[in-house]
PASEBA-1860 file (N, C-alpha, C; in nm, 3 decimals):
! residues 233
1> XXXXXXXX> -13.482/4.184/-5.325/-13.430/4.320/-5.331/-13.396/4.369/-5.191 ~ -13.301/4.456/-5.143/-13.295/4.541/-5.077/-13.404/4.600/-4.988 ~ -13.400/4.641/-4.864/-13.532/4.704/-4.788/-13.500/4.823/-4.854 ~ -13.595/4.867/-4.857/-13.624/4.989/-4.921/-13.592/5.151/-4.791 ~ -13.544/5.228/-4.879/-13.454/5.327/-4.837/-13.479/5.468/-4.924 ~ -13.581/5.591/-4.852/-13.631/5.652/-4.916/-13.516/5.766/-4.989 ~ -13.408/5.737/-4.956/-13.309/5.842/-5.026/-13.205/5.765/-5.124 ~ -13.256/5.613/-5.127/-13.168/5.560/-5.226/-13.185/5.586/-5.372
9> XXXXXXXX> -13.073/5.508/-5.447/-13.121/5.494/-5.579/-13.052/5.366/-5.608 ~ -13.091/5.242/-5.574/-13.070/5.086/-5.609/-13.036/5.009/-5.687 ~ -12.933/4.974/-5.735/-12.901/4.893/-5.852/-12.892/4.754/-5.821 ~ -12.993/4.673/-5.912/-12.946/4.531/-5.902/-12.927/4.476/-6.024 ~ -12.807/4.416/-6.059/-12.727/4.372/-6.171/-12.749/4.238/-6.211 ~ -12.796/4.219/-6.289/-12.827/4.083/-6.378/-12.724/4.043/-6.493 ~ -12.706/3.912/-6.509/-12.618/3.903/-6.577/-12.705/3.864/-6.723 ~ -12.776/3.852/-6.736/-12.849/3.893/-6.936/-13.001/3.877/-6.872
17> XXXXXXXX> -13.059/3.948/-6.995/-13.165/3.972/-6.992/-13.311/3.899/-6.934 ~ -13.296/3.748/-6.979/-13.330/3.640/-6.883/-13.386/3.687/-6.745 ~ -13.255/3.696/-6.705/-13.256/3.700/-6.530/-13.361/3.848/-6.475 ~ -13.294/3.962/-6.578/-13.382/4.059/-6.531/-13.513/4.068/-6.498 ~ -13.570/3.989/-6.619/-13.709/3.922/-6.623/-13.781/3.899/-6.531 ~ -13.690/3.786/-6.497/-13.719/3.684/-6.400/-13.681/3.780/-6.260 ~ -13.622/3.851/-6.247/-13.673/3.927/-6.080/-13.760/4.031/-6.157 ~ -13.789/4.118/-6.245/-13.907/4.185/-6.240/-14.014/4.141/-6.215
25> XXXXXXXX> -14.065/4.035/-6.297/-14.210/3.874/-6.272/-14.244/3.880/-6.149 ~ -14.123/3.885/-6.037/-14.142/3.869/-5.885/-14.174/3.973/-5.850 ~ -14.100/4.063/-5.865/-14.114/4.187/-5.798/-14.249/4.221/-5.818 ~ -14.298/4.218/-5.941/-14.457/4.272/-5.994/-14.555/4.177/-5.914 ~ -14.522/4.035/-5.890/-14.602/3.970/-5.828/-14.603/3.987/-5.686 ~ -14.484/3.998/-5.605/-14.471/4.041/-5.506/-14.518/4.156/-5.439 ~ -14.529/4.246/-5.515/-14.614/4.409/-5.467/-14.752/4.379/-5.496 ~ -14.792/4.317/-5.621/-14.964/4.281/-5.598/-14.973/4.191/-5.516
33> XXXXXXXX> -14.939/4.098/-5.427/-14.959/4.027/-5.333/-14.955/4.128/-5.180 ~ -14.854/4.180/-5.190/-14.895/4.290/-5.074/-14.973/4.401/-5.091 ~ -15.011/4.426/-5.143/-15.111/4.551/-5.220/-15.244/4.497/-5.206 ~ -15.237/4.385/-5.237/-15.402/4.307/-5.206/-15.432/4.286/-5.042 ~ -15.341/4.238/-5.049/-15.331/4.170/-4.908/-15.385/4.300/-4.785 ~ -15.294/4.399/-4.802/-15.322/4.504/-4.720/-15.393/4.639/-4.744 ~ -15.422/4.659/-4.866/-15.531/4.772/-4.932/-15.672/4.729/-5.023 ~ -15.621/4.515/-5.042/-15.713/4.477/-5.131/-15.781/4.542/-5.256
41> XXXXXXXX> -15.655/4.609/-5.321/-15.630/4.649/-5.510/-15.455/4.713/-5.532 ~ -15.470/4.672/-5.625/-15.336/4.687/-5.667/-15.321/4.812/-5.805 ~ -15.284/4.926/-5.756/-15.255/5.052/-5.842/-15.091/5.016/-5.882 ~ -15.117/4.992/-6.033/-14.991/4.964/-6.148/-14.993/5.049/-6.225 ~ -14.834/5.106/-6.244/-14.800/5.245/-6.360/-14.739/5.138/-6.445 ~ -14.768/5.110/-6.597/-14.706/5.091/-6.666/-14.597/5.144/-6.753 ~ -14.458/5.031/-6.787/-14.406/5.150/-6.868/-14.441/5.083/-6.989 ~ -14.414/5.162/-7.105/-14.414/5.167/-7.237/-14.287/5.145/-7.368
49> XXXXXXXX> -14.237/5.123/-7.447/-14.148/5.076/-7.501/-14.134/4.929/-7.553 ~ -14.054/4.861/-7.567/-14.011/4.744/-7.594/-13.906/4.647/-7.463 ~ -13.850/4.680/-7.387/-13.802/4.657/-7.255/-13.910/4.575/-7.204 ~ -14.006/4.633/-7.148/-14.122/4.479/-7.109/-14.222/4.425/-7.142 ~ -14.158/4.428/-7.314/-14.318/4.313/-7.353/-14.250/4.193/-7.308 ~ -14.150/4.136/-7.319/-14.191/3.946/-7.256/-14.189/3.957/-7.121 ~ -14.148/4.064/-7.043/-14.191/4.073/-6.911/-14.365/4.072/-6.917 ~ -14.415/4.136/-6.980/-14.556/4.169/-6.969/-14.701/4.029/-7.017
57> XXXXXXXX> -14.578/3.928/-7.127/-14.586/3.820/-7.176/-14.599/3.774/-7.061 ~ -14.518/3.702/-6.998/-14.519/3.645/-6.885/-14.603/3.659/-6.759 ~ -14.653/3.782/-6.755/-14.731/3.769/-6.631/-14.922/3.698/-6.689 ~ -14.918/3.675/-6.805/-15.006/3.645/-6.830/-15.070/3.510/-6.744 ~ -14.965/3.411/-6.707/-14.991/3.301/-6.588/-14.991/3.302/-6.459 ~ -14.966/3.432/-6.443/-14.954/3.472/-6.271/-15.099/3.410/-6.240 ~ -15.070/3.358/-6.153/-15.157/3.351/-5.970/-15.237/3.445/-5.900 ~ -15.259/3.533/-5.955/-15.346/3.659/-5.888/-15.476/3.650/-5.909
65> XXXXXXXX> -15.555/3.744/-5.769/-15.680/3.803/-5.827/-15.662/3.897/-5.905 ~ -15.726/3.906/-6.066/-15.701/4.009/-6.186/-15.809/4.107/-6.105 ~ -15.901/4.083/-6.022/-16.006/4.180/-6.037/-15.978/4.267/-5.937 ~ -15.887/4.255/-5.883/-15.766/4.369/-5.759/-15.706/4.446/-5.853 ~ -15.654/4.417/-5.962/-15.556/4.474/-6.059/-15.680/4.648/-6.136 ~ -15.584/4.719/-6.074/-15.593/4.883/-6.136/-15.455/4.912/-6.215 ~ -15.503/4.932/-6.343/-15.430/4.953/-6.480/-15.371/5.112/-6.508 ~ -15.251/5.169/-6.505/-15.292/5.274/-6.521/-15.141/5.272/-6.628
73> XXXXXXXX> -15.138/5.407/-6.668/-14.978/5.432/-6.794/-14.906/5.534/-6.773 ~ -14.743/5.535/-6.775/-14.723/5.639/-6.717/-14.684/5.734/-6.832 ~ -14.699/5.664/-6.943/-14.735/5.807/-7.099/-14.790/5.677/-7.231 ~ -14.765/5.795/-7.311/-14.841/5.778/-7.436/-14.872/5.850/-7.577 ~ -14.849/5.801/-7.652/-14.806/5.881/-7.787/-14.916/5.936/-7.837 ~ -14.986/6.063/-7.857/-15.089/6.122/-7.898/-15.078/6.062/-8.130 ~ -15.151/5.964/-8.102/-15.144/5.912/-8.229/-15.302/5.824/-8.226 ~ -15.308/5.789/-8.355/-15.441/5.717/-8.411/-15.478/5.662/-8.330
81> XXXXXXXX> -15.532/5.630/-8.266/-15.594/5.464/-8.207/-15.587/5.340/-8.202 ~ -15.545/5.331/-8.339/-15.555/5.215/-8.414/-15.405/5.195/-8.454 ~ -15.297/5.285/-8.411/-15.136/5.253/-8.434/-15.102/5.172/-8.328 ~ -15.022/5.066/-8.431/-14.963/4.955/-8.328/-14.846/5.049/-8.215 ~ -14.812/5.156/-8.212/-14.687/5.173/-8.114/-14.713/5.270/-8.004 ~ -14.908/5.226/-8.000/-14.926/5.280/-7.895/-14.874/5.218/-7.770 ~ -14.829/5.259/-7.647/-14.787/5.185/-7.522/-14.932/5.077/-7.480 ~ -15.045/5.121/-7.474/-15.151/5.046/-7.438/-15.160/4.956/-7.552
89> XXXXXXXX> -15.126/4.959/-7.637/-15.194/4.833/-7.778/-15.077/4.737/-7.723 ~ -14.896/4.806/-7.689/-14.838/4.696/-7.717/-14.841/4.633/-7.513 ~ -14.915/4.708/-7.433/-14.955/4.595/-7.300/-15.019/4.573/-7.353 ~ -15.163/4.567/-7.443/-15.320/4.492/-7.435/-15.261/4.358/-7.508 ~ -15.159/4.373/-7.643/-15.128/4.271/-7.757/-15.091/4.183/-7.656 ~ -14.915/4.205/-7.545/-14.873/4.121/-7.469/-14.944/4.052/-7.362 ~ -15.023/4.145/-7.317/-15.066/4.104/-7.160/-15.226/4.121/-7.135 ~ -15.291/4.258/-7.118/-15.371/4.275/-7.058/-15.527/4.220/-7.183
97> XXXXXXXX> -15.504/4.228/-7.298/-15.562/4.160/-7.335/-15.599/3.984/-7.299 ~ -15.538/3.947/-7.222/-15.563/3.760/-7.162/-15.546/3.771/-7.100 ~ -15.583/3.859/-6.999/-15.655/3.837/-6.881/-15.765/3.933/-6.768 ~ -15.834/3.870/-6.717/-15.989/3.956/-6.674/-15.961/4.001/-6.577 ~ -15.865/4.078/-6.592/-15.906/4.173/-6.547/-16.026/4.269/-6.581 ~ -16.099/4.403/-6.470/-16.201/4.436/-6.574/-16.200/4.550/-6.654 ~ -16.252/4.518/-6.786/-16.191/4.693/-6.903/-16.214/4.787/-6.782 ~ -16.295/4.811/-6.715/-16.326/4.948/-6.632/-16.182/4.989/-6.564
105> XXXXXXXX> -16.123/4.898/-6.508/-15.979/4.915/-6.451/-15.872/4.899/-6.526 ~ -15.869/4.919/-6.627/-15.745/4.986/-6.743/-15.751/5.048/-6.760 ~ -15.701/5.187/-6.746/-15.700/5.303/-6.756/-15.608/5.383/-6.867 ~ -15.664/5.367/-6.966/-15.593/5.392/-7.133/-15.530/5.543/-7.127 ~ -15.421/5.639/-7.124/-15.450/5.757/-7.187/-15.485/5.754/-7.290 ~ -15.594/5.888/-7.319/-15.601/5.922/-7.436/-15.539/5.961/-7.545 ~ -15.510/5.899/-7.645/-15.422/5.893/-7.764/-15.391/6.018/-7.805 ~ -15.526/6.142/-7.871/-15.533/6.218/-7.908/-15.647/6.250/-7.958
113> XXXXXXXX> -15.665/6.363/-8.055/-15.565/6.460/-8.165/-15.458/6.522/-8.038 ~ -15.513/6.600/-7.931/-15.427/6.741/-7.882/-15.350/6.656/-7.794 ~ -15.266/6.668/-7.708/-15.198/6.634/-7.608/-15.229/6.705/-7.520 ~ -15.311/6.848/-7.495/-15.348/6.903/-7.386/-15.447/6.880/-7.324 ~ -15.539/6.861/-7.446/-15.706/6.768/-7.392/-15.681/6.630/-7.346 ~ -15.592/6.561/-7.415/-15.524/6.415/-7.360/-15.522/6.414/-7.201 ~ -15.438/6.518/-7.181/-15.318/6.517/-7.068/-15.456/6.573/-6.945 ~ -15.510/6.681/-6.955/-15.650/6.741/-6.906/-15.733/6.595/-6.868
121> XXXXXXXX> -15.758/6.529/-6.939/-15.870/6.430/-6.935/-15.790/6.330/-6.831 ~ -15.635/6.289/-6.916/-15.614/6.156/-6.778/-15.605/6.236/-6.626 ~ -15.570/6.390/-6.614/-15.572/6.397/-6.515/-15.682/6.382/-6.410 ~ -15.787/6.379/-6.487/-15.938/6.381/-6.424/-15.890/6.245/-6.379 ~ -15.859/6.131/-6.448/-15.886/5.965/-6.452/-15.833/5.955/-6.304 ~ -15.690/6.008/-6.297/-15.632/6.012/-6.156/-15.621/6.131/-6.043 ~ -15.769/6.178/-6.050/-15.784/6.246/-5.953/-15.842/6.138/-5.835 ~ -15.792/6.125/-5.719/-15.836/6.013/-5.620/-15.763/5.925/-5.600
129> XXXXXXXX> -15.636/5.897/-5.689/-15.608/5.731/-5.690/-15.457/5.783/-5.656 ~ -15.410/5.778/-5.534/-15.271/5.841/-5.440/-15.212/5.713/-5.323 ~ -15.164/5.730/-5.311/-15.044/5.660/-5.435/-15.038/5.548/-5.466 ~ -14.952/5.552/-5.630/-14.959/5.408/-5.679/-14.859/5.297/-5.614 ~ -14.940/5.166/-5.655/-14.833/5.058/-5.515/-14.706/5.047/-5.614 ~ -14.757/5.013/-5.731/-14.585/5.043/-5.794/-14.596/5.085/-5.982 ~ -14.493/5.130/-5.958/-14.469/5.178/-6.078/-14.357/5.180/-6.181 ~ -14.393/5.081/-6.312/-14.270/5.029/-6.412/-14.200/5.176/-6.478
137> XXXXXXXX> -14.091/5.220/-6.486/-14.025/5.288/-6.615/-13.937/5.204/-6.666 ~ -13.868/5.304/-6.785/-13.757/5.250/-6.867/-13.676/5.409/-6.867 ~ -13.580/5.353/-6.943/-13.487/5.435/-6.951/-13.456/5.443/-7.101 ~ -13.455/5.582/-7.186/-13.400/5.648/-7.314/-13.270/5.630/-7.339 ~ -13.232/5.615/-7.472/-13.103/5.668/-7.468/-13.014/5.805/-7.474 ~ -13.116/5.880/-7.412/-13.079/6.029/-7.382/-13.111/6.067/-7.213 ~ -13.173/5.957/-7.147/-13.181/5.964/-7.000/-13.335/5.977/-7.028 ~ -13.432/6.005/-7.091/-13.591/6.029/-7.039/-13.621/5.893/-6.995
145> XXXXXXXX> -13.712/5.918/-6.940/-13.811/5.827/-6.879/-13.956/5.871/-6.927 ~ -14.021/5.778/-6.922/-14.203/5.793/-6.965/-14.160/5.898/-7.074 ~ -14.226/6.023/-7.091/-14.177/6.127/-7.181/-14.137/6.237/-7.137 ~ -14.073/6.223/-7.057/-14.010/6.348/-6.974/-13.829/6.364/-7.053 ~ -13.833/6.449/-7.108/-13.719/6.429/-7.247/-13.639/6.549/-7.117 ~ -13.503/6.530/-7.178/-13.394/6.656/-7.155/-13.433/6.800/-7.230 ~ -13.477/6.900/-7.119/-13.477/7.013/-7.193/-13.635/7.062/-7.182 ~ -13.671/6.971/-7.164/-13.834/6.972/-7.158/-13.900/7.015/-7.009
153> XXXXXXXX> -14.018/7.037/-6.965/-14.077/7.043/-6.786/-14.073/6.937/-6.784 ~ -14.016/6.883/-6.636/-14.046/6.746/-6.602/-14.190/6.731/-6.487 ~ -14.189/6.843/-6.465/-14.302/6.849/-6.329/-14.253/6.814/-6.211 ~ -14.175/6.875/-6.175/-14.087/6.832/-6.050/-14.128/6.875/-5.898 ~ -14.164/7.033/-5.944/-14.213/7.071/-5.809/-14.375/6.977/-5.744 ~ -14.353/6.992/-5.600/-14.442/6.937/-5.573/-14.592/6.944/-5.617 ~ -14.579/7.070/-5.637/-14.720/7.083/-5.699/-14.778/7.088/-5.798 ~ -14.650/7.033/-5.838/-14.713/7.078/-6.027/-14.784/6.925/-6.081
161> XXXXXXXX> -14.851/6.972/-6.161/-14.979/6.858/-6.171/-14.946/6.674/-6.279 ~ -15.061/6.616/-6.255/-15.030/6.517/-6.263/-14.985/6.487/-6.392 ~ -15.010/6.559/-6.489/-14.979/6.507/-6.614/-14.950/6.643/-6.706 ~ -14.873/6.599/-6.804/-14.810/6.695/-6.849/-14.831/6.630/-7.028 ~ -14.809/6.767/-7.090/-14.899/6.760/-7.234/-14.717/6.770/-7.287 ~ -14.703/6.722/-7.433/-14.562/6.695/-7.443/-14.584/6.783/-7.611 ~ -14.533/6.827/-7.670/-14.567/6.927/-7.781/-14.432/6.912/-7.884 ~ -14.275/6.925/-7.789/-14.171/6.896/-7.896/-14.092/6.801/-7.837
169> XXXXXXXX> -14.127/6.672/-7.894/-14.095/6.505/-7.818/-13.976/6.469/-7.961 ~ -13.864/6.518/-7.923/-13.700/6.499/-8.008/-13.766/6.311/-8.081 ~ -13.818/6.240/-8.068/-13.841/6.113/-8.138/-14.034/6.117/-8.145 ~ -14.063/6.086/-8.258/-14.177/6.087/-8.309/-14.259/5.993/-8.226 ~ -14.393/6.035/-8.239/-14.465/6.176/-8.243/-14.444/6.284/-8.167 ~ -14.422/6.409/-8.238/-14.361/6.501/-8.124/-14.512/6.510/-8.016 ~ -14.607/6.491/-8.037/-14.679/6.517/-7.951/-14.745/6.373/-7.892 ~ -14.701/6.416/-7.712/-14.740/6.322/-7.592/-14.793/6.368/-7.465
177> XXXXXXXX> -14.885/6.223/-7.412/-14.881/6.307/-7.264/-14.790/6.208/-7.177 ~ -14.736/6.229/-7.023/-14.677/6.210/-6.955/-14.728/6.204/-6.828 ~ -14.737/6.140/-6.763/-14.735/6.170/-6.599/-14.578/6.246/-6.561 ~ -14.590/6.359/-6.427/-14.524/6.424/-6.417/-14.435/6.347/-6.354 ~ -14.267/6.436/-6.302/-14.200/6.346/-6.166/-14.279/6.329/-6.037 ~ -14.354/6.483/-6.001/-14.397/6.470/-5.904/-14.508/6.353/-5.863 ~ -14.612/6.332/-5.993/-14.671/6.241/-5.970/-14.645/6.059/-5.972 ~ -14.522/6.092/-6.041/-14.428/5.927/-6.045/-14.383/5.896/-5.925
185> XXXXXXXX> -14.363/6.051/-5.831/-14.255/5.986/-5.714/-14.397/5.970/-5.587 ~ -14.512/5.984/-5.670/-14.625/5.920/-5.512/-14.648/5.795/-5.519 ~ -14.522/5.688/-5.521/-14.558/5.556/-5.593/-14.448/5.486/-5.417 ~ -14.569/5.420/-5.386/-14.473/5.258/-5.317/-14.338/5.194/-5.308 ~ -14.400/5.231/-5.433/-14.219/5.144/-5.515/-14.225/5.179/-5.637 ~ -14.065/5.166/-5.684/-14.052/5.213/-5.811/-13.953/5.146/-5.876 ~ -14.000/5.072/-6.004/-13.875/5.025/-6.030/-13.842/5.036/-6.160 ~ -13.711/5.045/-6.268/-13.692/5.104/-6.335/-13.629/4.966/-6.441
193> XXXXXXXX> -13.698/4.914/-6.521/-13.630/4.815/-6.612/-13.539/4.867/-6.733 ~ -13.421/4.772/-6.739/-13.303/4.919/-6.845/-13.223/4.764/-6.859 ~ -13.257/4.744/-7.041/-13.216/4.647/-7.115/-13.123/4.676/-7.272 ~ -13.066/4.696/-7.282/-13.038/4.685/-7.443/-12.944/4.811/-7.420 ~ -12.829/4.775/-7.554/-12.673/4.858/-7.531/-12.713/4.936/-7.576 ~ -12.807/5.013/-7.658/-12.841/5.135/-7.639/-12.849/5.233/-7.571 ~ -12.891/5.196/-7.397/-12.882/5.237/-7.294/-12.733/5.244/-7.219 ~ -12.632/5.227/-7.277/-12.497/5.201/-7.193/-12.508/5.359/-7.146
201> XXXXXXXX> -12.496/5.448/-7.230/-12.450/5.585/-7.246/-12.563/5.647/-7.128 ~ -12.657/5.653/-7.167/-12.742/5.681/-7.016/-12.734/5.628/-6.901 ~ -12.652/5.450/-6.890/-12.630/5.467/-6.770/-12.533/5.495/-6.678 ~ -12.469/5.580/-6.793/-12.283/5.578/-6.742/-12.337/5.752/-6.642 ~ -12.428/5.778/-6.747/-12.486/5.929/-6.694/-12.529/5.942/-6.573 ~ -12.682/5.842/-6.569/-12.774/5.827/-6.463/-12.622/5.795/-6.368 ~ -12.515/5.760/-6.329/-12.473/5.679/-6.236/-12.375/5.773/-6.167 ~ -12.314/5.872/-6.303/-12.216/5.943/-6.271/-12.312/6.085/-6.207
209> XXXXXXXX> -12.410/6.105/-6.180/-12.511/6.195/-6.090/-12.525/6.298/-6.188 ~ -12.552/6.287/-6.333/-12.590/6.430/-6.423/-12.713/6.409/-6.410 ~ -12.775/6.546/-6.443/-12.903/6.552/-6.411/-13.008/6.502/-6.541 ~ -13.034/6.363/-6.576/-13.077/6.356/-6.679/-13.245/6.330/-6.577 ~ -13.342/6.313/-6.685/-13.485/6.280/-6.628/-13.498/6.170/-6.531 ~ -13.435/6.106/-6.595/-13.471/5.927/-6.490/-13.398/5.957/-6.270 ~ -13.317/6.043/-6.358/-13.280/6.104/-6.215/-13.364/6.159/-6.126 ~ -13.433/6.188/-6.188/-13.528/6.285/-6.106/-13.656/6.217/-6.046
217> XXXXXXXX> -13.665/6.089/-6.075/-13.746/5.986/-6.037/-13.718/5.914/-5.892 ~ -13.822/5.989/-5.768/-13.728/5.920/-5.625/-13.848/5.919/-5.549 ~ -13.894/5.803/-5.522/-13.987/5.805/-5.494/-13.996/5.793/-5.333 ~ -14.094/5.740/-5.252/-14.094/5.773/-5.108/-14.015/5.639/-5.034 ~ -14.000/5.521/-5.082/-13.912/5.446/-5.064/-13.804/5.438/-5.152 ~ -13.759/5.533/-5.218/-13.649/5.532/-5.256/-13.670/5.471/-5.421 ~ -13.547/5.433/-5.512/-13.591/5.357/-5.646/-13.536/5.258/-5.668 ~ -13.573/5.159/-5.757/-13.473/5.003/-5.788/-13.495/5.015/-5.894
225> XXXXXXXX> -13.346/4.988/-5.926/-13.308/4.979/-6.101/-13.261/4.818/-6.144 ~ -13.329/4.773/-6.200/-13.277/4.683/-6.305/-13.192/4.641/-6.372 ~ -13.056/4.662/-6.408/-12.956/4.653/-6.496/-12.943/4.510/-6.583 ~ -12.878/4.514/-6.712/-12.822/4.369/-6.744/-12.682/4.418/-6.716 ~ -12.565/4.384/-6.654/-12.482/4.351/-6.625/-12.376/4.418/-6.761 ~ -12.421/4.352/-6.861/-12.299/4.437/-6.998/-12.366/4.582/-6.982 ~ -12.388/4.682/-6.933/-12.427/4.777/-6.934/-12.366/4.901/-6.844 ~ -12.297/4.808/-6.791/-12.214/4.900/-6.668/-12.036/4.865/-6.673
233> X> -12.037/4.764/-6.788/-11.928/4.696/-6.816/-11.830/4.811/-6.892
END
């Protein structure tokens, strides 16, 4: 990738999905290798969706110390526990379930009932832990990121807090919590995986400078986006 450039916004173009993979794998391995190396633990925002389960598949053979690895999410659907489409069931199914890392350093949001007690509680989880070495999103096909929808608070100002309770979420369950922008953009690095033609229309947006959510994601070295290549076509 690119040296990093705190006022950019980075595109690197893959030609199918494959390839994307295959530089995310690195990239993820590459920041926990420097993250260990020079802070000895590695603070990870996961994203959620379908975009990186075989990314998330795959790191299951990495080369790392797991017991450096700090787990954290950057949302989550206030639903049962026990529903498969939670973001944590579908990392634990792909990934973090095989391998030891330790449960203490996965850092689950809370599912529910409320999204305010949710959102209240993870903020406690990440009171202390500034800033993360890197952090996965995706991209909507309306521009959100994590659950920061159009129309909605994104938490932008600096001070506004780490997590945000989500109440009318336009795709089910309307109720979520979120990490805010402000708290997405105290991240190392940031990189943004964006797969499937669903996404064309958001990225014609994100590119042409409307103000959708994912925009608003800029972190202190700047952001790297992911593309597959038919997507900008």
């Amino acid at each position: 990738m690119n040296a990093p450039d705190p006022t950019q916004c980075r595109w690197h173009v893959y030609a199918d999905k494959a390839a994307l993979q295959d530089a995310a794998v690195s990239a993820i391995l590459d920041s926990a290798a420097l993250s260990i190396r020079e802070r000895d633990r590695f603070n990870l925002v996961l994203a959620g969706g379908e975009t990186p389960r075989e990314i998330y598949q795959r790191l299951r053979s990495a080369p790392t110390d797991w017991s450096l690895w700090h787990i954290y999410f950057s949302d989550e659907r206030c639903v049962p526990p026990t529903e498969a489409e939670l973001n944590s069931h579908m990392a634990g199914e792909a990934w973090l379930d095989h391998v030891p890392i330790p449960r203490t350093q996965i850092h689950i949001i809370p599912s529910g009932p409320r999204a305010d007690k949710a959102a209240e509680e993870y903020a406690q989880t990440l009171r202390g832990v500034d800033p993360f070495d890197l952090t996965l999103l995706g991209l909507g096909k309306d521009g959100h990121t994590a659950s920061l929808f159009p129309g909605n608070e994104w938490g932008v100002a600096p001070d506004s807090p780490d997590t945000l309770a989500v109440f009318n979420s336009p795709v089910r369950p309307p109720q979520r919590v979120t990490l805010s922008v402000a708290r997405l953009n105290r991240s190392r690095q940031i990189i943004f995986l964006v797969s499937g033609e669903s996404k064309r229309r958001a990225v014609a947006r994100w590119r042409a400078g409307e103000h959708i959510p994912a925009r608003a994601i800029m972190g202190e070295n700047g952001v790297d986006v992911l593309v597959e290549s038919s997507l900008l076509s």
